[in-house]
Backbone of each chain as ProteinMPNN parsed JSONL, in Angstrom:
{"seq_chain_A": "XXXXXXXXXXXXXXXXXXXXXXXXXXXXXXXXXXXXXXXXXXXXXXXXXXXXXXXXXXXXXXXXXXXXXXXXXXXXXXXXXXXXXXXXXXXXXXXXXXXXXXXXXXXXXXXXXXXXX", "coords_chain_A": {"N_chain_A": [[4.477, 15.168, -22.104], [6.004, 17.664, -20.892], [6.612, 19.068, -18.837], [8.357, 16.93, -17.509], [10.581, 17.491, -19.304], [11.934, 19.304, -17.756], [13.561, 17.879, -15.974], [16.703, 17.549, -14.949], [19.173, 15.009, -16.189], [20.176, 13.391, -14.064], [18.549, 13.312, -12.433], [16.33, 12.375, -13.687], [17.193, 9.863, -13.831], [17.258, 9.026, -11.583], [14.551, 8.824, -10.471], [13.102, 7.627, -12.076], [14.606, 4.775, -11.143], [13.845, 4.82, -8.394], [10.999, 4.49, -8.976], [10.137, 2.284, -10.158], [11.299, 0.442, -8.405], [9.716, 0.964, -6.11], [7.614, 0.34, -7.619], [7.59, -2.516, -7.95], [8.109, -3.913, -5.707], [5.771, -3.118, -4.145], [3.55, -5.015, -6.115], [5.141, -7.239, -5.557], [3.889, -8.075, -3.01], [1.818, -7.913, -3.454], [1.398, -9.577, -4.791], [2.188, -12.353, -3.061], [-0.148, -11.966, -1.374], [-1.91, -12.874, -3.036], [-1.156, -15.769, -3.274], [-0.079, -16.77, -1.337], [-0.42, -19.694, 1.526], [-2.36, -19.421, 3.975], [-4.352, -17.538, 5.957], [-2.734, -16.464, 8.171], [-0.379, -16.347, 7.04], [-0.696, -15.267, 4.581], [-1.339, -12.44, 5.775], [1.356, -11.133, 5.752], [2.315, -10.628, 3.854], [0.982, -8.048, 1.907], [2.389, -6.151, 3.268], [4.758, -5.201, 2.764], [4.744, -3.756, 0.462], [3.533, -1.72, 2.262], [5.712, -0.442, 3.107], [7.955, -0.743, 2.549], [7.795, -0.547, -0.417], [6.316, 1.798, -0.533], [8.302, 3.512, 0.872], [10.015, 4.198, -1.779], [8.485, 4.926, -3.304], [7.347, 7.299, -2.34], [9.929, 8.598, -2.412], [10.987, 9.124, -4.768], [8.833, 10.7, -5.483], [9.279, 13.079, -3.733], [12.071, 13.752, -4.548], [11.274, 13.993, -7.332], [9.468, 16.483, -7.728], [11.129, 18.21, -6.302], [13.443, 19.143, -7.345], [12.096, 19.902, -9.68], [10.803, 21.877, -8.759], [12.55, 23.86, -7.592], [13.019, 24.139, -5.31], [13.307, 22.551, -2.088], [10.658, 20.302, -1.231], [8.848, 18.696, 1.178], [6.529, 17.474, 1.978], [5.125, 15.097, 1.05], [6.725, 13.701, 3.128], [4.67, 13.217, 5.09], [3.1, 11.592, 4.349], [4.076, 8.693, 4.558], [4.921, 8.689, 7.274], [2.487, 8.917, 8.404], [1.409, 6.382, 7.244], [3.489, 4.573, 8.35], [2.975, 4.187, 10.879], [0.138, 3.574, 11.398], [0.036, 1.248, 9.619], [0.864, -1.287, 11.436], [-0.863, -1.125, 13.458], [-3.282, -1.553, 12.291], [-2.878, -4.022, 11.226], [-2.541, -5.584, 13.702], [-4.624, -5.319, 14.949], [-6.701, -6.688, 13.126], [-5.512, -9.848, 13.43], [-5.789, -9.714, 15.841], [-8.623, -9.898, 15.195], [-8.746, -12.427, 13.659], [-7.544, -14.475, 15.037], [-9.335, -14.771, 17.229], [-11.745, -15.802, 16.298], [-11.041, -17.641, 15.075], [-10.778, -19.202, 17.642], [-12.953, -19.255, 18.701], [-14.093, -20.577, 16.416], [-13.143, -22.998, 17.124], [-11.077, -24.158, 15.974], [-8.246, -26.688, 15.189], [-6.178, -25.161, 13.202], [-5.032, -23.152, 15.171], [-3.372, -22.042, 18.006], [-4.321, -22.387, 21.21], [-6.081, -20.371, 23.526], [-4.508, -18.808, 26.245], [-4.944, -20.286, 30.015], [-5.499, -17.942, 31.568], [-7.475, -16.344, 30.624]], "CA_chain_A": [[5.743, 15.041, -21.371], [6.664, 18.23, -21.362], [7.132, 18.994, -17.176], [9.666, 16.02, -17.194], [12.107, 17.152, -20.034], [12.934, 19.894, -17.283], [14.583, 17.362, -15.402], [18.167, 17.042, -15.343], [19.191, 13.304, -16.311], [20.552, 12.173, -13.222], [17.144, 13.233, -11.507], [15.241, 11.537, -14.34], [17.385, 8.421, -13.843], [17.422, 8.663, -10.075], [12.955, 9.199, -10.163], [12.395, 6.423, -12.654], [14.717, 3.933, -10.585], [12.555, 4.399, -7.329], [9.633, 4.304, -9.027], [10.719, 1.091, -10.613], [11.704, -0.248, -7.781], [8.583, 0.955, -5.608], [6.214, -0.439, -7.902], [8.152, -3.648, -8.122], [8.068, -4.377, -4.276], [4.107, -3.078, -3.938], [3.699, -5.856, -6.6], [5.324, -8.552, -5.042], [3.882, -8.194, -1.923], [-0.034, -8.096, -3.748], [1.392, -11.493, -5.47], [1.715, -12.732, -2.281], [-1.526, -11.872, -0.857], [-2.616, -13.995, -3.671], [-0.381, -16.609, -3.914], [0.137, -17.576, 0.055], [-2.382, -20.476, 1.458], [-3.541, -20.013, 4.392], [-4.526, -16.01, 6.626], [-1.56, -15.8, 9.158], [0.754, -15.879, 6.1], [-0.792, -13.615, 3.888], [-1.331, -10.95, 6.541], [2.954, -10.508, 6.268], [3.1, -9.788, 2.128], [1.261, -6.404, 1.102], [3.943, -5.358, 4.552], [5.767, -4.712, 1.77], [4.364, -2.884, -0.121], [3.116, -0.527, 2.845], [6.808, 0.073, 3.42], [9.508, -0.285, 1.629], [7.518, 0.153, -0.933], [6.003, 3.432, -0.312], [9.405, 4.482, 0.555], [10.764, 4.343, -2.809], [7.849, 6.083, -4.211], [7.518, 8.718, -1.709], [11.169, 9.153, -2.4], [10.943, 9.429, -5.791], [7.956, 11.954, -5.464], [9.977, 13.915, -3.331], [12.82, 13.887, -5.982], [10.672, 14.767, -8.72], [8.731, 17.759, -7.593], [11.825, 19.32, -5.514], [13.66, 19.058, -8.553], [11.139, 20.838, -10.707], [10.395, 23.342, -8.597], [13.475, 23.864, -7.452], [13.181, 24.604, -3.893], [12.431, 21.119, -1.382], [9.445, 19.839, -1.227], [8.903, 17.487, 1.959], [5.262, 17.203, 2.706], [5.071, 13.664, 0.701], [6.831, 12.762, 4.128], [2.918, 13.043, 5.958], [2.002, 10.132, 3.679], [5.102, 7.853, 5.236], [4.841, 9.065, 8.777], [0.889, 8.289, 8.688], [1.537, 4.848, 6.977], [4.392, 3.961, 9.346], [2.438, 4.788, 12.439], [-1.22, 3.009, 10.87], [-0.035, -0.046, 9.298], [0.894, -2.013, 12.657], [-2.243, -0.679, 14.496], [-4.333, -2.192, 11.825], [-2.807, -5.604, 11.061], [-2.57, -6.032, 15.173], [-6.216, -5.459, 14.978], [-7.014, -7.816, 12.442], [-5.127, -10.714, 13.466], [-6.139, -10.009, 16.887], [-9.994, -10.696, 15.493], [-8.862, -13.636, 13.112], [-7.608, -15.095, 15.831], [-10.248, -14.904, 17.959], [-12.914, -16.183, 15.16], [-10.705, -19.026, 14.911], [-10.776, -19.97, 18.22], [-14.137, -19.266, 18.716], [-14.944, -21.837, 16.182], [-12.985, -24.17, 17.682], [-9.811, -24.745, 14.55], [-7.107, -26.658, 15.324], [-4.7, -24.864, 13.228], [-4.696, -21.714, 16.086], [-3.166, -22.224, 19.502], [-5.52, -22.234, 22.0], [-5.702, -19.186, 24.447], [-3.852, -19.147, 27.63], [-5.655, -20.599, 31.002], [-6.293, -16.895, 32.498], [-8.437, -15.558, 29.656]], "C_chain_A": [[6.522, 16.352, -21.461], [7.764, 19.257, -20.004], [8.212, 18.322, -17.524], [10.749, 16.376, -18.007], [12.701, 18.541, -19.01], [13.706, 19.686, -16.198], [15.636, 17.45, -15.72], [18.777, 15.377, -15.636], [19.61, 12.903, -15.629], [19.276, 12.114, -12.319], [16.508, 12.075, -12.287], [15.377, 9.978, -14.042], [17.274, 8.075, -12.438], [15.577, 8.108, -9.956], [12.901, 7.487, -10.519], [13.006, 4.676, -12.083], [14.114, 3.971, -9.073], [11.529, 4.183, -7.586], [9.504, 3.026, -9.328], [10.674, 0.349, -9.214], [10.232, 0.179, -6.439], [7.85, 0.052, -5.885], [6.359, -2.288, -7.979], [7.488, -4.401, -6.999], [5.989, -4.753, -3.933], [3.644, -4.802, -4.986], [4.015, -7.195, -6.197], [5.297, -9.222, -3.882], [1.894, -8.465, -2.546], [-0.13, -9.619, -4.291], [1.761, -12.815, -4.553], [0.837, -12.759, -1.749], [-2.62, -13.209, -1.663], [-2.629, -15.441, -3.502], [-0.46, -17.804, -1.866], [-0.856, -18.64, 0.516], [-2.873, -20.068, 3.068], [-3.29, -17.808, 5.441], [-3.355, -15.531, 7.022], [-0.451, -15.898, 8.184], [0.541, -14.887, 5.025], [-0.861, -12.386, 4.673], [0.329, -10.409, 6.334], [2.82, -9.893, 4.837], [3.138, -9.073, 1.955], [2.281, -5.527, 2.544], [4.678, -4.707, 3.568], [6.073, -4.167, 0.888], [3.945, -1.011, 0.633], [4.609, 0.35, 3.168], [7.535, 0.301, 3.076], [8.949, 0.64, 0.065], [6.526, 1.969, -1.372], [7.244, 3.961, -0.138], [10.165, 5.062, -0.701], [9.975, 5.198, -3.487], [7.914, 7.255, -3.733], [9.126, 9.688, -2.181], [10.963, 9.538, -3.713], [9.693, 10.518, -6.147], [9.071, 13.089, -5.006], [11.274, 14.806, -4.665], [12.139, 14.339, -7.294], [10.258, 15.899, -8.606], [10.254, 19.073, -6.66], [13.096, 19.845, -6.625], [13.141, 20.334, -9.549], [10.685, 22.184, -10.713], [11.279, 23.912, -8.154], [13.936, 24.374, -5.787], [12.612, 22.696, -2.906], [11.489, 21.117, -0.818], [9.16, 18.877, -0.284], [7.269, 17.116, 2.205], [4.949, 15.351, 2.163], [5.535, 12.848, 2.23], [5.232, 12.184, 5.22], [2.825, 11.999, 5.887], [2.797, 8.841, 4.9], [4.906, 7.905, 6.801], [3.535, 8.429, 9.277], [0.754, 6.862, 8.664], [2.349, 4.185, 7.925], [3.05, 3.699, 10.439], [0.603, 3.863, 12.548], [-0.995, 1.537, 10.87], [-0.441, -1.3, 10.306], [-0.331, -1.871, 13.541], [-3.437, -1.799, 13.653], [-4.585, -3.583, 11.576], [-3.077, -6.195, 12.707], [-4.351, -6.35, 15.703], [-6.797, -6.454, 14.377], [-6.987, -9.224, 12.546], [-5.455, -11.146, 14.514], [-8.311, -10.893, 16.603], [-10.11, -11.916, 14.599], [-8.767, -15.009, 14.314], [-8.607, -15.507, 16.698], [-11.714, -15.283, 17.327], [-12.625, -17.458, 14.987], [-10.783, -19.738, 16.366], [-12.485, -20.375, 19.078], [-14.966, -20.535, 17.81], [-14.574, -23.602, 16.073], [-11.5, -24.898, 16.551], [-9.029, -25.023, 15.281], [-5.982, -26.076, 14.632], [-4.566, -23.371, 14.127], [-4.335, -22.595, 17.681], [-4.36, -22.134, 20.581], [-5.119, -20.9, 23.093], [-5.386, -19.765, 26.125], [-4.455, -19.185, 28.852], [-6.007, -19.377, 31.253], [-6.717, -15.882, 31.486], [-9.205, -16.21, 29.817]], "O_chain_A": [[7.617, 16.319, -22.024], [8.866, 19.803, -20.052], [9.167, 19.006, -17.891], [11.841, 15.862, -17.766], [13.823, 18.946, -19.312], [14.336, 20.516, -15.543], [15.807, 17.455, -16.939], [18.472, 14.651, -14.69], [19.824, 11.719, -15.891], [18.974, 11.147, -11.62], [16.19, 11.013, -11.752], [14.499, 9.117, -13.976], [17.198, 6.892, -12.104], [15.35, 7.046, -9.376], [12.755, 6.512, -9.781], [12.39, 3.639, -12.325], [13.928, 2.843, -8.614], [10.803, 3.682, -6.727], [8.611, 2.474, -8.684], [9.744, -0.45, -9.108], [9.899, -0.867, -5.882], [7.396, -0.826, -5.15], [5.432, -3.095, -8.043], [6.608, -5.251, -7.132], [5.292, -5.739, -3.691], [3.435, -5.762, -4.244], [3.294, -8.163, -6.441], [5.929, -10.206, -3.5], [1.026, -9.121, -1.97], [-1.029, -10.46, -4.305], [1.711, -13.973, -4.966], [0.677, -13.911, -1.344], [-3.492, -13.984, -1.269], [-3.601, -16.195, -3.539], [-0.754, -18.947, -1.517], [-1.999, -18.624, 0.058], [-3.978, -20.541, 3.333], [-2.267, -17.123, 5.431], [-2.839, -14.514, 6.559], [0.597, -15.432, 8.631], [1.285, -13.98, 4.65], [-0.435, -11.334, 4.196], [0.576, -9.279, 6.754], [3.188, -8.733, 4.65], [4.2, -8.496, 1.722], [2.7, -4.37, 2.501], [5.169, -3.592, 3.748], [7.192, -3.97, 0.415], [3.969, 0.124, 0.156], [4.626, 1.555, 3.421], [8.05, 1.419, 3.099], [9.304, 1.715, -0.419], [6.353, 2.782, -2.28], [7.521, 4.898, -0.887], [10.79, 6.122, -0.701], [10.436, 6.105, -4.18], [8.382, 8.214, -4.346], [9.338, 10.899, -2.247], [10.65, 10.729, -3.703], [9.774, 11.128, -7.213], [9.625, 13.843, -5.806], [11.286, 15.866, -5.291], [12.678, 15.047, -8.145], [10.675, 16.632, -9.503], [10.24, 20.297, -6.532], [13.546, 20.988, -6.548], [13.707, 21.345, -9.964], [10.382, 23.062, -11.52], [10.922, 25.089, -8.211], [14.99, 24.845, -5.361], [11.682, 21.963, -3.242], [11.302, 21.87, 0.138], [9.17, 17.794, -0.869], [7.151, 16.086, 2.87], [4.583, 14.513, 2.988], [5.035, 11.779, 2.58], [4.962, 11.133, 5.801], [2.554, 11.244, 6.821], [2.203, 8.274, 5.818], [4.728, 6.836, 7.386], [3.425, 7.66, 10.232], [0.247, 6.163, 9.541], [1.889, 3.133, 8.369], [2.333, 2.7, 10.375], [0.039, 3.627, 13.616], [-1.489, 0.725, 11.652], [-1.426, -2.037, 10.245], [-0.589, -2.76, 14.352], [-4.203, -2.591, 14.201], [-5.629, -4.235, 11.601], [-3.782, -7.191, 12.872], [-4.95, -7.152, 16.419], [-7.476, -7.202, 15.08], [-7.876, -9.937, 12.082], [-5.569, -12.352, 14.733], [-8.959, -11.736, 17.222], [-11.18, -12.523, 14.56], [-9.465, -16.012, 14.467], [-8.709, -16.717, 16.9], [-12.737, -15.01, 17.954], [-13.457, -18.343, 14.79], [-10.86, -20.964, 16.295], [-12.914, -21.334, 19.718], [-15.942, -21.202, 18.152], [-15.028, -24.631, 15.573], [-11.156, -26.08, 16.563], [-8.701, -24.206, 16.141], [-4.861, -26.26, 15.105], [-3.911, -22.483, 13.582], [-4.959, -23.507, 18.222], [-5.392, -21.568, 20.22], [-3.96, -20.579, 23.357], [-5.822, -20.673, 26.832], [-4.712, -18.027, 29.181], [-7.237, -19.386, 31.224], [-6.337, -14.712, 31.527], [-10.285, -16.041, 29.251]]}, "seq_chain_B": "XXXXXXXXXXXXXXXXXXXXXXXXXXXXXXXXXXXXXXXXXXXXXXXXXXXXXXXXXXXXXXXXXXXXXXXXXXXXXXXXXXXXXXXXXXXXX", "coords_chain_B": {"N_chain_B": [[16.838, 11.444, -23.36], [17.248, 10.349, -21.007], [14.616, 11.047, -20.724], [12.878, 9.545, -22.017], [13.25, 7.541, -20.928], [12.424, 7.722, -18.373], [9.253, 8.313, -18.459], [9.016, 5.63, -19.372], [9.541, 4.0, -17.533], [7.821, 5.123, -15.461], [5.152, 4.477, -16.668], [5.613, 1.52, -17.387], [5.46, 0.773, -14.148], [3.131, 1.905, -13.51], [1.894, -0.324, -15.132], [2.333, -2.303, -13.495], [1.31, -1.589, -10.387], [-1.274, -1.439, -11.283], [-1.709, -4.403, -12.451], [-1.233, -5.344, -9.294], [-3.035, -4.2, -7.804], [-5.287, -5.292, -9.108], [-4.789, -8.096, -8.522], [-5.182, -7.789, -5.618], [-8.315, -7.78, -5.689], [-8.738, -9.792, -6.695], [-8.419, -11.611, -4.736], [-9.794, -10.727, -2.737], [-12.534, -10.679, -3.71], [-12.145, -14.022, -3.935], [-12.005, -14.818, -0.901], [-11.322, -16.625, 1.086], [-12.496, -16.302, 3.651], [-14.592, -13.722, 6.31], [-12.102, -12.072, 7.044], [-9.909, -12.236, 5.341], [-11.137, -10.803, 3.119], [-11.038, -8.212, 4.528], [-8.09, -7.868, 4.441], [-7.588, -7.832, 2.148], [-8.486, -5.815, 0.786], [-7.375, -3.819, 2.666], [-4.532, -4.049, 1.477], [-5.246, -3.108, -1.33], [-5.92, -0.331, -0.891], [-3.606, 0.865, -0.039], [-2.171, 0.113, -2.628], [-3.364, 1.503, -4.486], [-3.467, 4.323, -3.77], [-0.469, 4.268, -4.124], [-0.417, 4.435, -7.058], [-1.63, 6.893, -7.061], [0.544, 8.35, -6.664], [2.215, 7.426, -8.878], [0.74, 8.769, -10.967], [0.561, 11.467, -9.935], [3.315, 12.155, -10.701], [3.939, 11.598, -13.254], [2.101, 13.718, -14.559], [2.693, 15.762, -13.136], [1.871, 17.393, -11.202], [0.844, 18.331, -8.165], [-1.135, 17.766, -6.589], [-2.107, 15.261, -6.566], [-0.583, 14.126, -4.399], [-2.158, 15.263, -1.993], [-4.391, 13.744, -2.356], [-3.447, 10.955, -2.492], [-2.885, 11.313, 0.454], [-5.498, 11.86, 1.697], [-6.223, 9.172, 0.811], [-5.058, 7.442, 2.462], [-5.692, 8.163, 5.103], [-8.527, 7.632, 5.253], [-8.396, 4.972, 4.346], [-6.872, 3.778, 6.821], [-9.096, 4.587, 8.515], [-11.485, 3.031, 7.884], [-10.471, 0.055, 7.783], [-9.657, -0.378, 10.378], [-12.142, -0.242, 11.422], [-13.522, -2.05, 10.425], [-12.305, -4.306, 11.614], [-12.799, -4.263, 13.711], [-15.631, -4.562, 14.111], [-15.333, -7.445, 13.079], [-13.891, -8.242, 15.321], [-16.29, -8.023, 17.213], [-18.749, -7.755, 16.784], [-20.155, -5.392, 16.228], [-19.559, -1.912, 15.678], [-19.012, 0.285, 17.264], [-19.465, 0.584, 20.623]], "CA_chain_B": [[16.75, 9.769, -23.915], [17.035, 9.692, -19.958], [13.254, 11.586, -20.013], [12.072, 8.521, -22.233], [13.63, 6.21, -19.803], [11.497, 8.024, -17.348], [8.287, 8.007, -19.101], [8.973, 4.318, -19.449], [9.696, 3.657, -16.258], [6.606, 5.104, -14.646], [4.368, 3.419, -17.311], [6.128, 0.087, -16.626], [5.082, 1.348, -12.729], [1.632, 1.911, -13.109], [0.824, -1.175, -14.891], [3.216, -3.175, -12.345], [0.618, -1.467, -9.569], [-2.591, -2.289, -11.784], [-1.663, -5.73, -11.906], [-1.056, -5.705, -8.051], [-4.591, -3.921, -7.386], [-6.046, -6.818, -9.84], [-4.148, -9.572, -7.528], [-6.131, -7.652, -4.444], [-9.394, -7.458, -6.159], [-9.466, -11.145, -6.758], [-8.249, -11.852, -3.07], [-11.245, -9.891, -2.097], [-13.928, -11.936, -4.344], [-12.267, -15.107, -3.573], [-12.196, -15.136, 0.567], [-12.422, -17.744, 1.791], [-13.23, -15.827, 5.41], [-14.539, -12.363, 5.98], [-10.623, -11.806, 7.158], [-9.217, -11.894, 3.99], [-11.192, -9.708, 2.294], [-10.79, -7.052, 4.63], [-6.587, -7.812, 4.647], [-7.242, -7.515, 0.85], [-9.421, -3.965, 0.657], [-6.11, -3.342, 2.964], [-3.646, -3.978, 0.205], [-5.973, -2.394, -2.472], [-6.15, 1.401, -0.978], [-1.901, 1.417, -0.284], [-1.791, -0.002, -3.857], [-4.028, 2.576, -5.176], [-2.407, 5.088, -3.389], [1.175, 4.293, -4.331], [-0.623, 4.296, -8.018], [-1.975, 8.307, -7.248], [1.566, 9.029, -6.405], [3.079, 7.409, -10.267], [-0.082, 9.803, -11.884], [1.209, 13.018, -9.941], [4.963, 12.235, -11.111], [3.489, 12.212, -14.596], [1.792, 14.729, -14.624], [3.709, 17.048, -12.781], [0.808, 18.345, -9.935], [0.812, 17.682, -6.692], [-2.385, 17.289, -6.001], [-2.177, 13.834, -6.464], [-0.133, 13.636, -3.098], [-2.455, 15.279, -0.712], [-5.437, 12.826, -2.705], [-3.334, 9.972, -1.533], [-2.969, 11.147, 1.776], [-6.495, 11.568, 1.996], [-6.864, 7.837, 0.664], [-4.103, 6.832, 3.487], [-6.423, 8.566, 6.226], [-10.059, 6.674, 5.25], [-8.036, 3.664, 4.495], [-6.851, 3.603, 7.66], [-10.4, 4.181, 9.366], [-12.405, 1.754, 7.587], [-9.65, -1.166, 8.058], [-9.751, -0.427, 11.887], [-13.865, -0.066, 11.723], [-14.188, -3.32, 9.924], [-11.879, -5.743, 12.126], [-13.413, -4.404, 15.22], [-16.533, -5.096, 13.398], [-15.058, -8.942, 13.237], [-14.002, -9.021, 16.612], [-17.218, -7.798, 18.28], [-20.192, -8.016, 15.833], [-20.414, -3.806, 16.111], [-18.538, -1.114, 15.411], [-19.147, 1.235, 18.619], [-19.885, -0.543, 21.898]], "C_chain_B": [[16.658, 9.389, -22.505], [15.137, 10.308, -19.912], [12.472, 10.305, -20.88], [12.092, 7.372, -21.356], [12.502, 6.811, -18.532], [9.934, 7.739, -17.373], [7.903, 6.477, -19.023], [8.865, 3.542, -18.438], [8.291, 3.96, -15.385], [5.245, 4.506, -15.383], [4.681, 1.947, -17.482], [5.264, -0.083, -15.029], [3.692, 0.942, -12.592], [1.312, 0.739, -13.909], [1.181, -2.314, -14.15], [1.42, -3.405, -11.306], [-0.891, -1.815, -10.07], [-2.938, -3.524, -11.452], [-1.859, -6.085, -10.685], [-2.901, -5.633, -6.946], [-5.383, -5.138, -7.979], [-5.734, -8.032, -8.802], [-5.128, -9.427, -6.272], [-7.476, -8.312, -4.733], [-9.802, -9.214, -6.218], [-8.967, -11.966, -5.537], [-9.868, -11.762, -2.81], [-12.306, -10.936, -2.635], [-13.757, -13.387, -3.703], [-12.444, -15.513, -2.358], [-10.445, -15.48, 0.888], [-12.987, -16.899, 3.204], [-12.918, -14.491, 5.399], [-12.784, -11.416, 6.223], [-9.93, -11.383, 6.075], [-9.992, -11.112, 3.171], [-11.169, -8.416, 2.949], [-8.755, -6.706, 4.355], [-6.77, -6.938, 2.536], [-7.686, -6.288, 0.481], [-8.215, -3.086, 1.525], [-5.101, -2.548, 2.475], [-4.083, -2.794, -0.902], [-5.658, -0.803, -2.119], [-4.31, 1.566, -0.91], [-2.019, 0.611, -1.802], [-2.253, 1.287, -4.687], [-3.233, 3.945, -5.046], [-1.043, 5.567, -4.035], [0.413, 4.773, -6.339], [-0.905, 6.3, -8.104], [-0.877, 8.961, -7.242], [2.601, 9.103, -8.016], [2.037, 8.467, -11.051], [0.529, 10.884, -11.678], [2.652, 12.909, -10.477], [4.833, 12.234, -12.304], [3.284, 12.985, -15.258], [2.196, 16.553, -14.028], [2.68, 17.777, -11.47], [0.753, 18.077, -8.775], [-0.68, 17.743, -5.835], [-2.607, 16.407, -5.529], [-1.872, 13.428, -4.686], [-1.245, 14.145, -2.031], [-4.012, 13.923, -1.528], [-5.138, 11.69, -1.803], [-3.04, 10.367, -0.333], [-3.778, 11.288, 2.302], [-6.997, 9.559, 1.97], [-6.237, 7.064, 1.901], [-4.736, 6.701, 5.059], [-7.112, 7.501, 6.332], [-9.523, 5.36, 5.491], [-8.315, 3.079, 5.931], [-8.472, 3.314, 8.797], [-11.249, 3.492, 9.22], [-11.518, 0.583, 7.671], [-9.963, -1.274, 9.772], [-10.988, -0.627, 12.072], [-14.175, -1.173, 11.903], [-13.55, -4.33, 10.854], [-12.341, -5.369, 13.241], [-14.335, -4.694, 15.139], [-16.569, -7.082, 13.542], [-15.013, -9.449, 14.395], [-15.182, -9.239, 17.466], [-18.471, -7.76, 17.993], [-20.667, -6.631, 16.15], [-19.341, -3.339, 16.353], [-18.09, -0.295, 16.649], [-20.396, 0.486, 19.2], [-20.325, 0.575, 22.877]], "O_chain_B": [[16.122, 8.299, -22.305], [14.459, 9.89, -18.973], [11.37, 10.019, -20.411], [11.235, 6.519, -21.123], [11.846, 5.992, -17.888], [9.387, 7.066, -16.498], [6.783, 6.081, -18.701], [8.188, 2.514, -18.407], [7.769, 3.071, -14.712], [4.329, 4.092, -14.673], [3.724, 1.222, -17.757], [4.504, -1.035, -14.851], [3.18, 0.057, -11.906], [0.184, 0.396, -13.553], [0.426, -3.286, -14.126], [0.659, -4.372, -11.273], [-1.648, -2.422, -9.313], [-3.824, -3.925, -10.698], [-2.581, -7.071, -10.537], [-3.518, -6.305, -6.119], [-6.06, -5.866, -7.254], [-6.619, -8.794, -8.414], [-5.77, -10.378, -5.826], [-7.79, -9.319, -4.099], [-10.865, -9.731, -5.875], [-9.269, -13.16, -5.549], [-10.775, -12.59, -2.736], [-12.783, -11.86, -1.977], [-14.67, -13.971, -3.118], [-13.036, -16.591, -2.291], [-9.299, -15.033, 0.914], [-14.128, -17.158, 3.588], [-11.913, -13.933, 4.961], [-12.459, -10.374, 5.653], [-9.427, -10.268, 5.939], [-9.304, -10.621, 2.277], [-11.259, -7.428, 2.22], [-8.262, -5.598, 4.146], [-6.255, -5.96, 1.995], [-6.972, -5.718, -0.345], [-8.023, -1.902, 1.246], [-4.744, -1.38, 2.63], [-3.4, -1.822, -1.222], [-5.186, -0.081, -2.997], [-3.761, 2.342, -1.692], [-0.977, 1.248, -1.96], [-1.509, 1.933, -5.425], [-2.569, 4.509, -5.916], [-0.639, 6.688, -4.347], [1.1, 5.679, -6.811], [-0.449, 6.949, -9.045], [-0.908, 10.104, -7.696], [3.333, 10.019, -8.39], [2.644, 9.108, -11.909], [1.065, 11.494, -12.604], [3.105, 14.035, -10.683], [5.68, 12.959, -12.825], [3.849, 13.24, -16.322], [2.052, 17.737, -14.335], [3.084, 18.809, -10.934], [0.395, 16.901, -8.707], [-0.972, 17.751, -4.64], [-3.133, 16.272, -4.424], [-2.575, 12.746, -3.939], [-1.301, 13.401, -1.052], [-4.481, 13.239, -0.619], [-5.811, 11.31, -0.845], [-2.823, 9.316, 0.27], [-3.648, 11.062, 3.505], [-7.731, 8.915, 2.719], [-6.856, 6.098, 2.347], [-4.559, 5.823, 5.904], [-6.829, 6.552, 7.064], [-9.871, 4.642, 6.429], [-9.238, 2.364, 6.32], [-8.806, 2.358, 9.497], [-11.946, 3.152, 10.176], [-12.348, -0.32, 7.565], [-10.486, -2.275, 10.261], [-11.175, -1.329, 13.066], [-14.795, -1.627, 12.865], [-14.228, -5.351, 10.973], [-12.342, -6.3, 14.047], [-14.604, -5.375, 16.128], [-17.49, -7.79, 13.951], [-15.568, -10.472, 14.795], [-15.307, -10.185, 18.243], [-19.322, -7.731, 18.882], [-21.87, -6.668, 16.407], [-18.378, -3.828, 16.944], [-16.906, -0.235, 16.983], [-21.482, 0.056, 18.811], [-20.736, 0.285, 24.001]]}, "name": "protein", "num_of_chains": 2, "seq": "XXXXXXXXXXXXXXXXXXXXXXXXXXXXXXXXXXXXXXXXXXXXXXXXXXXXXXXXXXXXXXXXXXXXXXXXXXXXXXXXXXXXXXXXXXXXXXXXXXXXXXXXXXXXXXXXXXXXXXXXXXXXXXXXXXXXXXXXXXXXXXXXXXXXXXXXXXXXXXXXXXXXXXXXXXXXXXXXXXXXXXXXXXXXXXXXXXXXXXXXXXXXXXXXXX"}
């Protein structure tokens, strides 16, 4: 630990409450994944982890290294920008082929698709 | 005494995100339908991820960050591979 004691203590306390609070969120979005019963409700939990919680870490990256080195440091934004811009593409994809697996094998718990398909 | 609070805080962090990767991991084994284990291999790489980001704040390097934004990339292309995979029984049509 010898990087971090050349934080200043409102950085240190600012870092370790996003990270805190990052890892919290990521967490209670994986304990949904677990926890939910049935697909179309777990697909919403780790959401919440891809977002909010990444924000808090990214932020708290940011804050730590611009900090340290003492000039700002933004490239951590890539990660956020990529994840924003990904997430939705991939769940839309997914749900689009759960759906269509489910109705394919005929489940009543999925709507049925609309006469001009 | 705030750099132990820090210390503490990101080792609180990472085994928060352990746990969370563990919660995936047994998503993934358990199913029930190939769906959920790709939603859960989902979860797993942004958990992992967010986990490369509490190592570089540890350690002080920034390496860590472009690692996870390599893991953010693949993620991304094997999640998209695999549910088009689901919808269409191949990857490229």
């Amino acid at each position: 630990m010898s990087h971090l004691d050349a934080l200043p203590p409102w950085a240190a306390i600012l870092v370790a409450a996003f990270v805190l609070l990052g890892a919290l969120l990521a967490f209670v979005g994986s304990l949904g994944l677990l926890r939910l019963k049935n697909f179309y409700q777990r697909v919403h939990a780790p959401t919440l982890g891809t977002t909010l919680g990444t924000f808090f870490m990214l932020a708290a990256s940011i804050t730590c290294f611009s900090v340290l080195h003492g000039r700002p440091i933004f490239y951590e934004i890539l990660i956020g920008v990529f994840l924003t811009l990904t997430t939705p593409i991939t769940l839309m994809l997914l749900v689009r082929a759960a759906l269509y697996r489910d109705r394919e094998e005929g489940s009543a718990d999925v709507p049925q698709a609309p006469p001009h398909e | 005494m705030s750099h132990s609070l820090l210390a503490a805080a990101v080792l609180v962090a990472q085994i928060l995100l352990l746990l969370a990767m563990s919660f995936s991991i047994i998503r993934m084994v358990r199913g029930p339908r190939a769906q959920d284990r790709v939603l859960a291999l989902d979860a797993l790489y942004v958990n992992a991820m967010l986990l490369l980001l509490t190592i570089g704040i540890r350690t002080g390097s920034l390496l860590y960050v472009e690692a996870g934004l390599i893991i953010a990339l693949l993620g991304f292309a094997g999640t998209v591979a695999m549910s088009k995979f689901l919808m269409r029984g191949q990857v490229i049509e």
